[in-house]
C-alpha positions as CSV (number, residue, x, y, z in Angstrom):
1,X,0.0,0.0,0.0
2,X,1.4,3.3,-0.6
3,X,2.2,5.2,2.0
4,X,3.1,9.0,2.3
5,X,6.5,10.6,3.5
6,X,5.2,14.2,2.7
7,X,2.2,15.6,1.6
8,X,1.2,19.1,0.2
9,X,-1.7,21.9,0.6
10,X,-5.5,20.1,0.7
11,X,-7.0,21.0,-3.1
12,X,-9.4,22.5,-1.4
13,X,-7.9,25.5,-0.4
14,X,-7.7,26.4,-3.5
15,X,-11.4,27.1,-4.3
16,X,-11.3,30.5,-2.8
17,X,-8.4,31.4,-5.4
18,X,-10.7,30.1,-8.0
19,X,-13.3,32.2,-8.1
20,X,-11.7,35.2,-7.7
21,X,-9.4,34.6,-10.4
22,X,-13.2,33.8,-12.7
23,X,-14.6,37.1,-11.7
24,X,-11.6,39.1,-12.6
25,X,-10.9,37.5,-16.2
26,X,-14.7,37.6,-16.4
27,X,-14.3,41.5,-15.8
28,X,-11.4,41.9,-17.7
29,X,-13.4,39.9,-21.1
30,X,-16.9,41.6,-20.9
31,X,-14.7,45.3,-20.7
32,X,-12.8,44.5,-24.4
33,X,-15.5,42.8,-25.8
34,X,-17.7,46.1,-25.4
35,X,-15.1,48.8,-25.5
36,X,-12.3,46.8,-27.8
37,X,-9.5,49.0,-28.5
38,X,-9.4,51.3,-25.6
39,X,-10.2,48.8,-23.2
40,X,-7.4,46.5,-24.4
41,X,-5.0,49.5,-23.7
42,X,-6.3,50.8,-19.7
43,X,-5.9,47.0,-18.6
44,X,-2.8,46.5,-19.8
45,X,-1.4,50.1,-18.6
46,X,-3.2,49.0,-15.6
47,X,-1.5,45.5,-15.2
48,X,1.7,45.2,-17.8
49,X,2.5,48.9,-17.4
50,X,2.4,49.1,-20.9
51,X,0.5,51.3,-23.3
52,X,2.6,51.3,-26.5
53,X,1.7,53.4,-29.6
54,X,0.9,50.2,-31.5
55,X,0.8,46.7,-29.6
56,X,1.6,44.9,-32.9
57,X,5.5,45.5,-33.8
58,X,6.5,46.6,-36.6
59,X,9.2,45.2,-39.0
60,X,12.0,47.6,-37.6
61,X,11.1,46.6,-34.0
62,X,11.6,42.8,-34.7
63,X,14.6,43.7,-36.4
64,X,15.5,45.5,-33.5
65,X,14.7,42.6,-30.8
66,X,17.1,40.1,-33.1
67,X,20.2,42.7,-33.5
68,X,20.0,42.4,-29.6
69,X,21.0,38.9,-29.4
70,X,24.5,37.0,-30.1
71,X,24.9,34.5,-32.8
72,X,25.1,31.6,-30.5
73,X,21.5,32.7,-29.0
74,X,20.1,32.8,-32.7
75,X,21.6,29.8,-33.6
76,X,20.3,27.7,-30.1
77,X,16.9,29.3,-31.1
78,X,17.6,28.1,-34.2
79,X,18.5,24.4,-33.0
80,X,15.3,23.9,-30.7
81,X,12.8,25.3,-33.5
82,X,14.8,22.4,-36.1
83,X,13.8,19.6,-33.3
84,X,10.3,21.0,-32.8
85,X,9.8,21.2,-36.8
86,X,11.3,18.0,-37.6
87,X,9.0,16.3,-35.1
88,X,5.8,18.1,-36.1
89,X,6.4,17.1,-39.5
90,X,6.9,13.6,-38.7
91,X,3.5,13.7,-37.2
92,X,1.7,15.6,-39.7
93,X,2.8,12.9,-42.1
94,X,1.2,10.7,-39.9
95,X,-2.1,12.1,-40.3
96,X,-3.8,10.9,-43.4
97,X,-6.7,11.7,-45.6
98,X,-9.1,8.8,-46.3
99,X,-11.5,7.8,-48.7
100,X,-13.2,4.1,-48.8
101,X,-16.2,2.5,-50.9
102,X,-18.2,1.0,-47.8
103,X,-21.2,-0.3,-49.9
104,X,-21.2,-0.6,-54.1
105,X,-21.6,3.3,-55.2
106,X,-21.4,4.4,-51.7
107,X,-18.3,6.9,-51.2
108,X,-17.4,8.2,-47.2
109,X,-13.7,9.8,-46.9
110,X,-12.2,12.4,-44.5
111,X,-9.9,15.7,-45.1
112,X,-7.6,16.9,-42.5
113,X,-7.4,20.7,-43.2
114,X,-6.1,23.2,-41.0
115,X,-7.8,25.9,-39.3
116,X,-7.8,29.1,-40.8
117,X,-5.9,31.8,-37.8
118,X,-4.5,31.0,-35.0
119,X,-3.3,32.8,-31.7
120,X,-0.1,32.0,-30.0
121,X,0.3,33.2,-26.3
122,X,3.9,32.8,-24.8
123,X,3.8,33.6,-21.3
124,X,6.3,36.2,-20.3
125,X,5.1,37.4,-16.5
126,X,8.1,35.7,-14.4
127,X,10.4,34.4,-17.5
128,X,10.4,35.4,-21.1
129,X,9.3,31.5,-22.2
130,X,11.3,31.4,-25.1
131,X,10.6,27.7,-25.7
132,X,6.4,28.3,-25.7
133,X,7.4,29.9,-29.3
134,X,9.0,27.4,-30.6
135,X,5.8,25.3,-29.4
136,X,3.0,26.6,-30.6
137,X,4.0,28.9,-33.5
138,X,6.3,26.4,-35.5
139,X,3.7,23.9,-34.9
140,X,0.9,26.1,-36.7
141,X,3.2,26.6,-39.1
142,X,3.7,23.2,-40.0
143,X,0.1,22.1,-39.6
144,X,-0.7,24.8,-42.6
145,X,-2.1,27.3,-40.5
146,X,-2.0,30.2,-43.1
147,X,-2.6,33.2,-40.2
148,X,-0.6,32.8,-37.0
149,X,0.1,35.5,-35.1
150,X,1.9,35.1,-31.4
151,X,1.4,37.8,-28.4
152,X,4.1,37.6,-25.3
153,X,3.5,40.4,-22.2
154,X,6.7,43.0,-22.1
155,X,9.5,41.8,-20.2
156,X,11.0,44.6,-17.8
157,X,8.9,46.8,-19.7
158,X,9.6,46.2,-23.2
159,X,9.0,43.2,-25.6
160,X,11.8,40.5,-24.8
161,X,14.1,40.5,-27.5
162,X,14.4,36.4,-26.9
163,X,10.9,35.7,-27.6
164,X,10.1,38.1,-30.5
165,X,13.6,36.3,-32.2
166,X,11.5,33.0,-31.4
167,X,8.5,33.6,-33.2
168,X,9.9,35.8,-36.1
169,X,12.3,32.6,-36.8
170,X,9.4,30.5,-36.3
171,X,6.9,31.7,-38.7
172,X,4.8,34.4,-37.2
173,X,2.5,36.3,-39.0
174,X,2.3,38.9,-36.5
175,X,3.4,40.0,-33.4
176,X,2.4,41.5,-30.9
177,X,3.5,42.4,-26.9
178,X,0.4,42.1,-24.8
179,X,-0.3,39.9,-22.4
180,X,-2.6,38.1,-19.6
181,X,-6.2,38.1,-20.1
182,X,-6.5,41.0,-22.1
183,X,-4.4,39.2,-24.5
184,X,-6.4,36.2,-24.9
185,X,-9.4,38.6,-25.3
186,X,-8.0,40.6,-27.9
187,X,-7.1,38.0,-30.2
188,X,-10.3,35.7,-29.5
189,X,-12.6,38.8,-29.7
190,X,-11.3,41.6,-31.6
191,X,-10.6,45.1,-31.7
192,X,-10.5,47.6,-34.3
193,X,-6.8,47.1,-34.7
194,X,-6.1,43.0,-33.9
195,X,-8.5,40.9,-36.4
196,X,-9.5,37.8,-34.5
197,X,-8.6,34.1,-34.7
198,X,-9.5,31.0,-34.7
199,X,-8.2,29.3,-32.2
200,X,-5.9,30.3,-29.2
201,X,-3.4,28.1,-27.8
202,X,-0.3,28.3,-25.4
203,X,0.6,28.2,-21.5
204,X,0.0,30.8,-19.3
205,X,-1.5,31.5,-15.3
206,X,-4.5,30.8,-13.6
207,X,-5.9,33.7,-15.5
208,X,-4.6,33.0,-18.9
209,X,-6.2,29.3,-18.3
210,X,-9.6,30.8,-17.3
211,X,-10.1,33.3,-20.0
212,X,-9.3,30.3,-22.4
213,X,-12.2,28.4,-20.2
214,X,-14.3,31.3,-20.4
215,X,-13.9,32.2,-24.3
216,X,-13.8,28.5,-25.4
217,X,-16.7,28.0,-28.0
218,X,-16.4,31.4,-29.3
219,X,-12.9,30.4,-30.0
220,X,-11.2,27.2,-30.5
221,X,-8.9,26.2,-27.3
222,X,-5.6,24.0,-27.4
223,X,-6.2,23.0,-23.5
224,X,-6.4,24.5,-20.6
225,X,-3.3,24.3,-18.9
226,X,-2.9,25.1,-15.1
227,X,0.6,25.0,-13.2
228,X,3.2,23.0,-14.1
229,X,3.4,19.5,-12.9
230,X,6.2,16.6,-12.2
231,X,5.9,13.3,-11.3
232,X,9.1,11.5,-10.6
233,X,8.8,7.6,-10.8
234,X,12.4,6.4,-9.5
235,X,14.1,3.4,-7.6
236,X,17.1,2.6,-6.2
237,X,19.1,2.6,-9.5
238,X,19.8,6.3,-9.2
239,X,20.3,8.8,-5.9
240,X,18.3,11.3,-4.4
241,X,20.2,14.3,-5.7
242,X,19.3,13.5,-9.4
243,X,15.7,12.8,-8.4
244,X,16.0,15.9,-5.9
245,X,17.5,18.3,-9.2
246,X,14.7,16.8,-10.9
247,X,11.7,17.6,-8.8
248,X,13.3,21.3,-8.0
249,X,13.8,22.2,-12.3
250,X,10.1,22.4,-12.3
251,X,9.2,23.6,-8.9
252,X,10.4,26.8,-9.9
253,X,8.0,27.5,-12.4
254,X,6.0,29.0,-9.5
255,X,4.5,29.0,-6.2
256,X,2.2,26.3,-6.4
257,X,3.9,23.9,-9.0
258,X,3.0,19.8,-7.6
259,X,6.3,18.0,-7.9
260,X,5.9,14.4,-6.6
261,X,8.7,11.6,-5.7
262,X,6.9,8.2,-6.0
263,X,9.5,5.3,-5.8
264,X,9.8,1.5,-4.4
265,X,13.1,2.8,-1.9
266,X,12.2,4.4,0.8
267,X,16.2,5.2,1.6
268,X,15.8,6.9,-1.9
269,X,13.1,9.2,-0.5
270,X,14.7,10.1,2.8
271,X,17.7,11.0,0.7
272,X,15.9,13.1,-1.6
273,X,14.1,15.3,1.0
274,X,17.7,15.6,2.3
275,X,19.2,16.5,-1.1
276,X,16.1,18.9,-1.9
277,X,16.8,21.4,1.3
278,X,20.3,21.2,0.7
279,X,19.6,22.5,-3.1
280,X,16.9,24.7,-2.1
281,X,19.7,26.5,-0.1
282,X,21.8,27.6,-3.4
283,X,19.3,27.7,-6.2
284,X,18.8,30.9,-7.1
285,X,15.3,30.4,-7.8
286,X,14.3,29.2,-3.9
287,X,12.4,32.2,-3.7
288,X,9.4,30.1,-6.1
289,X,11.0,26.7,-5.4
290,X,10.6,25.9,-1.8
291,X,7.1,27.8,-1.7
292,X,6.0,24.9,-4.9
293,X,7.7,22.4,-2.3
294,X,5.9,22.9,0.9
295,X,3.1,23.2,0.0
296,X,2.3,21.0,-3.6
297,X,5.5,18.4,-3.2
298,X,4.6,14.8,-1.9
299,X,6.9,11.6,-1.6
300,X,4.9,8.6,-1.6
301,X,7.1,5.1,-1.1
302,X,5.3,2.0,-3.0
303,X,5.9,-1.6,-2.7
304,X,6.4,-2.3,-6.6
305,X,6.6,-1.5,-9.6
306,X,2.7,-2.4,-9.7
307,X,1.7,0.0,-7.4
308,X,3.5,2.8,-9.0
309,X,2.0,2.3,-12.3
310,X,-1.4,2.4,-10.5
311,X,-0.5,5.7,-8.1
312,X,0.9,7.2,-11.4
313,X,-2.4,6.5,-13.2
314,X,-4.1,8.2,-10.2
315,X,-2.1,11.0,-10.2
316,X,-2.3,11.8,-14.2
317,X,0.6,13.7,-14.4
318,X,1.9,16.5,-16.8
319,X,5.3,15.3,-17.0
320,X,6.2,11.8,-15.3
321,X,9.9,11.4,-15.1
322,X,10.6,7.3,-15.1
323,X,14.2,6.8,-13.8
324,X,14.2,2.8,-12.9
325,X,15.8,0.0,-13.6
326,X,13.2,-0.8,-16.4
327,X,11.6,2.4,-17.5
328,X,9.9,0.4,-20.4
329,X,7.3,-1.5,-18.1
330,X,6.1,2.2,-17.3
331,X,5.9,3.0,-21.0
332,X,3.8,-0.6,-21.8
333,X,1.4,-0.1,-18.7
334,X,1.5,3.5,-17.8
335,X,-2.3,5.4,-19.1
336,X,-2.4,8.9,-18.0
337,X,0.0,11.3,-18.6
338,X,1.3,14.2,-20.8
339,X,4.4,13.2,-21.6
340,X,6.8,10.8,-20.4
341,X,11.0,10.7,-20.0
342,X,12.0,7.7,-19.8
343,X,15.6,6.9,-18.3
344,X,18.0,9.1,-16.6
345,X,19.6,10.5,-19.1
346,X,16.4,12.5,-20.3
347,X,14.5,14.7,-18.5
348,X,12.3,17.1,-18.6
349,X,13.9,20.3,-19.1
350,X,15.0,19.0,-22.5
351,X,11.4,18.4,-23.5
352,X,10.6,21.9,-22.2
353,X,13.5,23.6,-24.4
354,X,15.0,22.0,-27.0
355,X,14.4,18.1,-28.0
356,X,11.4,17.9,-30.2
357,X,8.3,17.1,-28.4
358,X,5.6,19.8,-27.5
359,X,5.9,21.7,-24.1
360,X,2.2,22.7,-23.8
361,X,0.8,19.4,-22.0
362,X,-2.0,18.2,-19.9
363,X,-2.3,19.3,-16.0
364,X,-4.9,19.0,-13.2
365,X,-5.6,15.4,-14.1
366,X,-6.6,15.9,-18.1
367,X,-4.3,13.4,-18.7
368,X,-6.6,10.9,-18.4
369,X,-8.9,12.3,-21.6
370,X,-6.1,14.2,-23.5
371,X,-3.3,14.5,-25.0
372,X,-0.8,17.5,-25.3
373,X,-0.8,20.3,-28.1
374,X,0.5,18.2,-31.3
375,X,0.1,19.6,-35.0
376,X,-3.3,17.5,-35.1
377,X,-4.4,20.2,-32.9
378,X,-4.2,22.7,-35.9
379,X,-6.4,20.4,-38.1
380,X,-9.9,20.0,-38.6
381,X,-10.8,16.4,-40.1
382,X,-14.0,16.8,-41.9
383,X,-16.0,14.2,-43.3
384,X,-17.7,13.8,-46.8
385,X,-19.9,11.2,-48.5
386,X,-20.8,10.9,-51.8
387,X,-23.7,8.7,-53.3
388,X,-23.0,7.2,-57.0
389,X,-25.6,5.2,-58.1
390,X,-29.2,5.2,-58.4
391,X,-29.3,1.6,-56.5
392,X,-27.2,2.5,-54.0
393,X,-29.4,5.8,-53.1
394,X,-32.6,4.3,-53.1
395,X,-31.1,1.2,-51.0
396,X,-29.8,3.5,-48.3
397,X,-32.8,5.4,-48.8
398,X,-35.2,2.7,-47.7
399,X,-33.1,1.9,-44.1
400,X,-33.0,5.4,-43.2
401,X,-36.3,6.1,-44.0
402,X,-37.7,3.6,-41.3
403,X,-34.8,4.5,-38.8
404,X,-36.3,8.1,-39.1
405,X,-39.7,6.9,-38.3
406,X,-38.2,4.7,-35.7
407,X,-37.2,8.5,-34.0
408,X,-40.6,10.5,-34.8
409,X,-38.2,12.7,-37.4
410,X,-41.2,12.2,-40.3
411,X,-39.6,15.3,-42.3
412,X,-36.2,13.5,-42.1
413,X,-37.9,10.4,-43.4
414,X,-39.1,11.9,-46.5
415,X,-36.0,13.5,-47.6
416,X,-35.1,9.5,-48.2
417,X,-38.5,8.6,-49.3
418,X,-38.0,11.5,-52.3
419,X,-34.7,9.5,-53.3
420,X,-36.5,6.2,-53.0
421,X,-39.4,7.1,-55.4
422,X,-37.0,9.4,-57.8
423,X,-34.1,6.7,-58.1
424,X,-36.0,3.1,-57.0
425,X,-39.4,3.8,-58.9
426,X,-41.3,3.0,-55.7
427,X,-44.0,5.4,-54.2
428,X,-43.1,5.4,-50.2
429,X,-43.8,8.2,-47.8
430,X,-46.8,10.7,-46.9
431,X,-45.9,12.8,-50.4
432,X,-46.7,10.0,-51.9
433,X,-49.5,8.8,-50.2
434,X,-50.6,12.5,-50.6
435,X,-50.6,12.4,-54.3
């Protein structure tokens, strides 16, 4: 039975957080979608600081955001997007149209086509999230998305230079440096400068995640995404300051970041309590870290392998981290997660930055119904059928004609009936009976 070492804040305490974070973005959405422009700018004077002349920039200020930047930060910018691409494309090739003859003269098939704008938000509020470019914009871009336009919050009061480089080298349409709800509104809604999208996807706060809540149906959503998560899955094969290293790389996203230890050694857990205060004394980021640790970290000691798959399931983690002598099993049996590193060499910081596979992943349990943002999320499959033959139409005709009735849907009925008489020669349905 699993038992707990260490255990975070209840869940509950959070619902107090909740709502006031749904009034505010609900505020902050019904204010731009009736004033548009002007709104857009007194919230984000209001909250970024930041009332430029124009929130898209212009070609000379792009320019001006990549001259700021060395060669070797181009070219690693360059790197990650190249992983991210290649990937994408691998699984855009993956996704096929179809087109089958199910019954002689009866023609069904699918397209996959993308959708026609999209909006990428990049988060910016505590780190200019380079990576979240790379992401979503690249991926639009290889899905066939023929708008795309990206939107990142200024950075010490102007637009980071970093993340403008990001999605100018990744394909942007246009950019823009606004952030937070007002963002999301804007490019969801409109405003007499910012056409609207499609769809919106990328990470963001409790706030970002709410206004895509709130705004989903008028707009498309990729998911929404709340704190970052890791789940560590480890035995005795490795020690408690890798697992420790590991647990701390993501508790700094923020203050309320779950990072879990779940493991089969419970000398491996003592040691990588130990191994996180010692770290939590010299990582610069303790400020976020240890807050993510009290309150959100758990170690919970298992008594197999078995178990752990089961706990892991349970959990649903964003990222789960398998470091154990067989990290396959966990791959074979494993259900519910976003994304999984598997072996200690890996981890997740390189699927955050750099090695191929999308950053923007399941949290709060939505592992267990979905996936992570993929270039299928940029396509639409849509469904055709075509009817060849005279036979074939009345045939089909004659089924779905008593299948209507079956459902009290007599108007539905007749438009096979019409088909039946027109392409079988037989009178069916009230017209003819009418006649």
């Amino acid at each position: 039975m699993a038992r707990y070492l260490k255990t975070g804040r209840p869940p509950e305490q959070a619902a107090a957080d909740a709502k006031k974070v749904r009034d505010t973005v609900t505020g902050i959405i019904e204010d731009i979608e009736a004033r548009g422009e002007a709104a857009l700018r007194e919230i984000s004077a209001k909250f970024d600081k930041w009332n430029p002349p124009a929130f898209r920039l212009s070609e000379q200020e792009i320019e001006g955001c990549l001259s700021q930047l060395s060669k070797q930060t181009i070219e690693d910018i360059k790197f990650a997007q190249t992983q991210v691409r290649n990937f994408a494309q691998a699984q855009r090739s993956s996704i096929k149209d179809i087109e089958v003859e199910t019954l002689p003269g009866v023609i069904l098939g699918h397209k996959n086509m993308p959708v026609d704008s999209v909006g990428c938000y990049v988060p910016g509020g505590k780190y200019p999230l380079v990576a979240s470019a790379h992401m979503s914009v690249v991926t639009a871009k290889v899905a066939g998305v023929p708008r795309v336009i990206a939107s990142s919050p200024p950075y010490h009061g102007q637009p980071s230079p970093a993340v403008v480089a990001a999605m100018q080298l990744g394909g942007a349409d246009e950019i823009y440096c606004m952030g937070g709800v007002q963002a999301i509104a804007a490019m969801a809604l409109g405003t007499s400068n910012i056409e609207r999208v499609s769809m919106i996807v990328g990470p963001g706060n409790a706030f970002v995640a709410e206004a895509k809540r709130q705004l989903f149906g008028r707009v498309g959503v990729d998911l929404i995404a709340g704190p970052t998560e890791i789940l560590i899955i480890a035995d005795e094969t490795v020690d408690g300051e890798i697992c420790a290293t590991d647990l701390l790389g993501q508790a700094e996203h923020g203050f309320n970041t779950p990072a879990i230890l779940l493991t089969t050694s419970e000398k491996l857990a003592h040691e990588t309590m130990a191994e996180v205060e010692r770290l939590l004394a010299i990582l610069p980021t303790a400020e976020l870290a240890s807050v993510s640790w009290r309150d959100y970290g758990a170690v919970i000691v298992c008594d197999s392998d078995e178990e752990m798959v089961r706990e892991a399931d349970r959990i649903a983690s964003e990222h789960v981290q398998v470091m154990t002598r067989n990290p396959d099993y966990f791959l074979k049996n494993m259900k519910n997660y976003g994304s999984l590193f598997l072996g200690p060499r890996t981890n997740v910081a390189y699927g955050d930055k750099v090695i191929g596979t999308n950053h923007t992943l399941p949290t709060g349990k939505a592992a267990r119904y979905t996936g992570g943002l993929w270039v299928g999320k940029f396509v639409k499959t849509c469904t055709y059928q075509q009817v060849l033959t005279d036979q074939a139409s009345a045939m089909i005709g004659e089924y779905c004609s008593r299948l209507c009735v079956l459902e009290g849907f007599y108007g539905h009925a007749e438009q096979a009936n019409i088909r039946v008489r027109r392409y079988g020669g037989r009178d069916v349905g009230y017209a003819a009976a009418a006649d």
